[in-house]
ZATORVO-131861 format. One record per residue: residue in three letters; x, y, z of N, C-alpha, C in turn. Coordinates in steps of 0.02 Angstrom, whole numbers, plus 50000, padded with zeros to 5 digits. Atoms other than C-alpha are relative to their C-alpha. Layout:
AlaXYZXYZXYZ/...
//
This chain:
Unk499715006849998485425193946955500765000150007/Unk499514998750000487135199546926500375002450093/Unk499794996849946487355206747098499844993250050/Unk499935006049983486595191347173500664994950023/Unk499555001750001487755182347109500665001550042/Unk499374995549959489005191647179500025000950069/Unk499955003249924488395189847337500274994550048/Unk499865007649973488345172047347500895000150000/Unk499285001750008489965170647289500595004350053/Unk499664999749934490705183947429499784994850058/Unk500105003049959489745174247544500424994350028/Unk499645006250008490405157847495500744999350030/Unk499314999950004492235163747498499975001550078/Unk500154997349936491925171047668500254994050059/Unk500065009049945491325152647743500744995649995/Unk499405005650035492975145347657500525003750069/Unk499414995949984494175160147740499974998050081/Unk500215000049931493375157147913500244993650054/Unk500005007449992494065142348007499234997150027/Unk500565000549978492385131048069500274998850083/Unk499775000849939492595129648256499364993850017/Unk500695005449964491145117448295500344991850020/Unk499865004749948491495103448398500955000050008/Unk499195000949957493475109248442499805003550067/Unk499955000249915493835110448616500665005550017/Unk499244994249973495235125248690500624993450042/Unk499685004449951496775114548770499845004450053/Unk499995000449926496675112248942500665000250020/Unk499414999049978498005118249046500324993850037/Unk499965006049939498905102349147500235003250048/Unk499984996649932498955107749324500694997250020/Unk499205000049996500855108449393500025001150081/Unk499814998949918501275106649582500435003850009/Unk499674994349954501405119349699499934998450074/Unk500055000149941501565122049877499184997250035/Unk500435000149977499725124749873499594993049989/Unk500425006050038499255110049798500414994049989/Unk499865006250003500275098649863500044997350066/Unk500235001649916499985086050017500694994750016/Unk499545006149986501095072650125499644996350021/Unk500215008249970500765055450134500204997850071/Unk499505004649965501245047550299499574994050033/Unk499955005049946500985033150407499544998950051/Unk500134998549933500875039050560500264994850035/Unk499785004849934500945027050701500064992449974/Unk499815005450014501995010650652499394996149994/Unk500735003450009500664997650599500344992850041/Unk499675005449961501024983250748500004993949941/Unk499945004650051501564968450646499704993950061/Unk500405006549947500984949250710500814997050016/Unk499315004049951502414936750798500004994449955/Unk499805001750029503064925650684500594992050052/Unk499785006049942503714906250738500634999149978/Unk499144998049998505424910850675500185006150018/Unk499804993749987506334924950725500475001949938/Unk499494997450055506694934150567499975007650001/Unk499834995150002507374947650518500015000849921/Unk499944999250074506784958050353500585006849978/Unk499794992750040507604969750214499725000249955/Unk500384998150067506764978450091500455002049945/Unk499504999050054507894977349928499745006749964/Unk500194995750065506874990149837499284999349990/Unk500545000249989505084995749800499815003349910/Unk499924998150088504754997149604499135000949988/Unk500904999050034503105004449512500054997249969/Unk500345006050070502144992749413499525001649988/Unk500604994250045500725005549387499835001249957/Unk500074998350066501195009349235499475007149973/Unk500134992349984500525028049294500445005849981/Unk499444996350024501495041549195500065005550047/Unk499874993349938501275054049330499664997250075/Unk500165001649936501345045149478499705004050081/Unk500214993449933501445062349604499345001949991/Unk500814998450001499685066049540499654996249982/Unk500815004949993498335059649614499345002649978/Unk500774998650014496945070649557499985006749948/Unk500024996450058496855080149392499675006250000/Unk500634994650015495235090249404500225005950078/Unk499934993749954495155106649516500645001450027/Unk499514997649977496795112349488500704995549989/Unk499595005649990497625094649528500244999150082/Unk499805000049930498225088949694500544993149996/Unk499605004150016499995080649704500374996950061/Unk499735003849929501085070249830500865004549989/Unk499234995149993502855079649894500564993449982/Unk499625004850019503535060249868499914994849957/Unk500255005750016503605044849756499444995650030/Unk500365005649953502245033649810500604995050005/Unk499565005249971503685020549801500375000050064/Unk499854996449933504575032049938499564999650056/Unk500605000249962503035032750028499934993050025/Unk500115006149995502975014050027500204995350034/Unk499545003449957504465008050082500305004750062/Unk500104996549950504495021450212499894997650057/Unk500595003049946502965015150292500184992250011/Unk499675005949962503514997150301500814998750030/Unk499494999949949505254999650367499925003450067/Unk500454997349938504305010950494499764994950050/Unk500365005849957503204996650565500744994350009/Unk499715002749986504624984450529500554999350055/Unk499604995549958505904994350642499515000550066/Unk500565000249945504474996550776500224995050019/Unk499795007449967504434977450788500614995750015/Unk499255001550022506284973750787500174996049958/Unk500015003250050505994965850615500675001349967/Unk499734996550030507084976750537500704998949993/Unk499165001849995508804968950481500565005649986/Unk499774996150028510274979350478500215004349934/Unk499834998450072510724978450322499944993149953/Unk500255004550051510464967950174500154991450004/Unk499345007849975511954954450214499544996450068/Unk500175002449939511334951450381499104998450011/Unk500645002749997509404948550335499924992749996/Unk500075008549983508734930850357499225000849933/Unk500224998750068507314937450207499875006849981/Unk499904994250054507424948250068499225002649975/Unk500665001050038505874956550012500045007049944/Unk499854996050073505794966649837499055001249988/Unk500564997249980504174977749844499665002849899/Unk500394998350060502884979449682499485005350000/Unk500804996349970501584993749707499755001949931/Unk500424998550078500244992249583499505006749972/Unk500294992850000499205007449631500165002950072/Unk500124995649920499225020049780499835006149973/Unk500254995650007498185034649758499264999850022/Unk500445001350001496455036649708499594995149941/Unk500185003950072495405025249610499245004049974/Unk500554997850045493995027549504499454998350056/Unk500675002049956492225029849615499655007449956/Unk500384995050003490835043149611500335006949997/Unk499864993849981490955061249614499965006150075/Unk500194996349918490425062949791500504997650043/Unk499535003349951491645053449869500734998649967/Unk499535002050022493365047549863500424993850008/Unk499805009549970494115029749846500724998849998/Unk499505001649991495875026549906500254994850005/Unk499705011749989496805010049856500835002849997/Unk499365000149992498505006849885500004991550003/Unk499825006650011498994989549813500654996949988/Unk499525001650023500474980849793500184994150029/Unk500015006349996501484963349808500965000350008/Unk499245001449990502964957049885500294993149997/Unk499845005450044504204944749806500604997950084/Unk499745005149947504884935349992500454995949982/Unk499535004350024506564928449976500454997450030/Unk499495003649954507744915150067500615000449975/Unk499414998550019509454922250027500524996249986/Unk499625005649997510244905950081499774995449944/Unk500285005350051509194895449977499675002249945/Unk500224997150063508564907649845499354998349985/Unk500555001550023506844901349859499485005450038/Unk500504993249986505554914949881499185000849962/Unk500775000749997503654917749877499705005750007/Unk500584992950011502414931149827499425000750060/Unk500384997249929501414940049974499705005849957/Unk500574996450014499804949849907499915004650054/Unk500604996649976498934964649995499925005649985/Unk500524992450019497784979249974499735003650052/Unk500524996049962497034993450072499605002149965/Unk500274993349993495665005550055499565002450038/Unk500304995549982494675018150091499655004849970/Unk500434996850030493235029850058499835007950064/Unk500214995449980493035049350105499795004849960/Unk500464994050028491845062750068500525003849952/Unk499684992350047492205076449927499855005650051/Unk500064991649977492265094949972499955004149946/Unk499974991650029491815111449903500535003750031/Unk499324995750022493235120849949500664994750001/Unk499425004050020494925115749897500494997350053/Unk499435000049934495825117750063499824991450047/Unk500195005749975494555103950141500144993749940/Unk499795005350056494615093449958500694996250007/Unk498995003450001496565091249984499874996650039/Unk499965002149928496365087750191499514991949979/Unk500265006850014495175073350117500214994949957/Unk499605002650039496115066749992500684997450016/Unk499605003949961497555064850100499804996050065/Unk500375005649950496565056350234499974994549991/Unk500255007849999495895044250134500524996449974/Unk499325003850003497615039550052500584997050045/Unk499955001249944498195039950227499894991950021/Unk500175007749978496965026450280500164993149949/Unk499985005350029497095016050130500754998749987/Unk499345002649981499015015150158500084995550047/Unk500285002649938498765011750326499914993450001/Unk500325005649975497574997750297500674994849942/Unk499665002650053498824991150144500494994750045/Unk499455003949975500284987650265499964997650060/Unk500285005749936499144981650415499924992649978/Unk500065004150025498524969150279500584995650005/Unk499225002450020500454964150241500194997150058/Unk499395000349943501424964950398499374995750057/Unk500275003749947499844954850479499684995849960/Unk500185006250025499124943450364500214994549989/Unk499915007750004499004924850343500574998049943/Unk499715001250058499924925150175500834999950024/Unk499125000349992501714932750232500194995450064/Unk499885007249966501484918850395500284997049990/Unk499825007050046501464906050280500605000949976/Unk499564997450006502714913950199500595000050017/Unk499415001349972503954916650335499954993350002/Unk499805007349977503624900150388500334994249958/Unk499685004750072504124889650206500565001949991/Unk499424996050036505374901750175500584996250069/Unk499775001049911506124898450371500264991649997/Unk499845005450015506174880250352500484997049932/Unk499685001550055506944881050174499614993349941/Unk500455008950058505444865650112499455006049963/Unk500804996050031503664872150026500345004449941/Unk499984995050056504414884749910500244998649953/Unk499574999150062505084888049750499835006149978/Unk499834991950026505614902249652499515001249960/Unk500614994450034504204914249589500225005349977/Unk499804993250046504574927949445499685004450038/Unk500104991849969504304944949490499275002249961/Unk500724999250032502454950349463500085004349938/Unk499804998250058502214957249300499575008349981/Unk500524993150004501704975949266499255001949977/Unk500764998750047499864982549248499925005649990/Unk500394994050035499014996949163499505002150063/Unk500494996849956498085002049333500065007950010/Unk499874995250006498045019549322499705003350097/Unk500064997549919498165030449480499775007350038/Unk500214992450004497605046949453499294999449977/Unk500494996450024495965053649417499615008649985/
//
């Protein structure tokens, strides 16, 4: 009995000395951009804008995240991570001074624009979908403004896009920048040709219809996965 005892009681002390490991997890490394694992956003070929029944001329004051995405350059966490070489904001106002400049939208400089536009991008990356595929949004909102008359008007639009996953990493990236690609793409076809910034120029142009609209207000859309 005596020895027993004495068992239990090493035993016991044993279980105490031991930490329990049952349900901890090892940290996970966060994946850190490199050469290999990182892609460029672009454009590509100016996105034709529509014709407009004034002849104006824009500037883009500035293109601010409202994401509220703490790591904007990465778009994709898992296998490794896969990151952008620029701000999406960079990326943003890039691509619409690109098209704008195409169309001879493009005012010299700030003074000499006829409207001001101050750029919100709420997401650009990937969003949340399946594991087989990949869903590229690029959203954001522009605050349209009559310099002379200070009255200015919010202009909405969104792209996306959807491309396949890959098994190897080399194709995973090449798809991942594709589809951020297109859903840029379609973002500032939406913009620079929809009904909204029309209207838009046109209220703003005349100096009647508008009034002043606050600056959209930041969201929690996260942009990475």
């Amino acid at each position: 009995m005596p020895l027993r005892g004495s068992l239990r009681s090493c035993i016991s002390l044993l279980l105490f000395a031991v930490p329990c490991k049952t349900g901890s997890t090892a940290p996970v490394d966060e994946p850190k951009p490199t050469p290999e694992n990182t892609i460029s956003i672009q454009l590509g070929d100016p996105v034709p804008a529509q014709k407009f029944d004034h002849s104006s001329k824009f500037w883009i004051a500035g293109v601010a995240d409202r994401s509220g995405n703490p790591q904007p350059l990465l778009v994709m966490k898992s296998r490794g991570g896969v990151f952008l070489d620029k701000q999406p904001t960079a990326i943003m106002k890039d691509s619409l001074e690109q098209s704008l400049k195409a169309a001879n939208l493009l005012a010299a400089d700030e003074a000499s624009a006829d409207l001001v536009l101050r750029v919100y991008l709420f997401q650009f990356g990937l969003a949340s979908g399946s594991a087989l595929d990949f869903f590229g949004k690029v959203e954001f909102s522009a605050m349209v403004k009559n310099p002379k008359t200070s009255e200015s008007l919010e202009v909405k639009a969104a792209g996306t896009s959807i491309a396949d996953g890959a098994r190897r990493k080399k194709n995973l990236q090449k798809n991942v920048e594709q589809d951020i690609e297109a859903a840029l793409r379609d973002a500032t076809r939406n913009f620079l040709r929809g009904a909204q910034l029309k209207e838009a120029v046109a209220a703003l142009s005349k100096g009647a219809g508008a009034s002043p609209a606050a600056a959209p207000a930041a969201t929690a859309s996260p942009t990475s996965r």
